[in-house]
N, C-alpha and C positions, 0 to 999 in steps of 0.2 A: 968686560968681555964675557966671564963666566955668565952673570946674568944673561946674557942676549942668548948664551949656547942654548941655557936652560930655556929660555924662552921658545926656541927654537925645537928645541927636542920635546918640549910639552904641546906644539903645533901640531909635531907630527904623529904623538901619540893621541890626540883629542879620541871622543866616544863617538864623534859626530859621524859615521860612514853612509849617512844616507839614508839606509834601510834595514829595518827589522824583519827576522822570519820567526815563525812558529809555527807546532802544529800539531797532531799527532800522528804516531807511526803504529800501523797494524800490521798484522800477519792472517791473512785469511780469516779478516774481520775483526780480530780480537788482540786489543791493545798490546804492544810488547811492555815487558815489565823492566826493560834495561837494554843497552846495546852504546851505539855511537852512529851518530849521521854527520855525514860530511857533505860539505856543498863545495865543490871544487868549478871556477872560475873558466867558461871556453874558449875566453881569449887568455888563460895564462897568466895574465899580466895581475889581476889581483889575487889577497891570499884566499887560499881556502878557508872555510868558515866551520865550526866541530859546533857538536855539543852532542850531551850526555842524554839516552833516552830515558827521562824518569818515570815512576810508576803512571800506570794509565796511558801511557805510550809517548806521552806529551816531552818537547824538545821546544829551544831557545838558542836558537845561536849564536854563535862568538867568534870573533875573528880579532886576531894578537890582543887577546886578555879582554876585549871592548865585547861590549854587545853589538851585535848588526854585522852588517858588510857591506861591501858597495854595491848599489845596484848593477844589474847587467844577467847578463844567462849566465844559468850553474846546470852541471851534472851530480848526478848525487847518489851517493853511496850510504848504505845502512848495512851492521855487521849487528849479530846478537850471538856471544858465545856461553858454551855453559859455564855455571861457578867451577871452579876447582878450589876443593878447603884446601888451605896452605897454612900450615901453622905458625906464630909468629915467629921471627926468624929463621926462617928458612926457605929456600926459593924451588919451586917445583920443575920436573924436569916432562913435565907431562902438557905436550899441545891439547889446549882447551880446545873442542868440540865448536866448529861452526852451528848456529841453530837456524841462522835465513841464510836463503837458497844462494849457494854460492854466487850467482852472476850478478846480487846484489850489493857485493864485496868491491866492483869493479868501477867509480864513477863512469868509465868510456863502455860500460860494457850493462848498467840496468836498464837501459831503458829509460831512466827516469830524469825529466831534463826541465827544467823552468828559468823564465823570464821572473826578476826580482824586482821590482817597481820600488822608487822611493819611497819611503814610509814607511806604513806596519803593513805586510804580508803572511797572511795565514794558508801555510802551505802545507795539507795532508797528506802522509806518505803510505797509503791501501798498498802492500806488496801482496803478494799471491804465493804459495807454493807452486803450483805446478805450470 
């Protein structure tokens, strides 16, 4: 019986979700150096998908520890805030600084909206300041 659980629960964890995104994310042309993009699901029903902006602007997304997501429309959100040093042990009482333009903060509210096709999807995120 434990076998079959295990079986079961490694079904539902598989890597397989369909589809892969990448991309890069800029800011008025010029690659961000760090942030987070979220790709959040329009019909709800699947999860949201993160990943970490790394140098050169470039993002991989992940959805529950796997690479990919499922295909279907996403809204999507991109947030870059400034460093705060914090020293080790100790936890700061200071709100980091937003650096992209708040309305980018908001999946329901940038603007920014795609269809995710099975497979590998290279999807650039050009935000604008003004």
């Amino acid at each position: 019986m434990a076998a079959a659980s295990l079986l079961l629960f490694i079904g539902c964890t598989g890597t397989d979700l369909g589809a892969e995104v990448s991309g890069v994310v800029s800011l008025d042309g010029k690659p961000l150096e760090s942030g987070t993009v979220v790709f959040a699901p329009v019909d709800g029903v699947s999860n949201n998908a993160t990943s970490a902006v790394n140098s050169g602007g470039t993002y991989q997304l992940v959805s529950n520890r796997t690479t990919g997501l499922a295909p279907g429309k996403y809204r999507v959100a991109v947030t870059m805030y400034e460093h705060v040093d914090v020293k080790p042990g100790e936890r700061s009482m200071v709100m980091p600084k937003l650096l992209t333009p708040e309305k980018y903060a908001d999946p329901s509210k940038s603007g920014l909206e795609f269809d995710v096709a099975p497979g590998s999807n290279t999807i650039d995120l050009p935000l604008t300041s003004g």
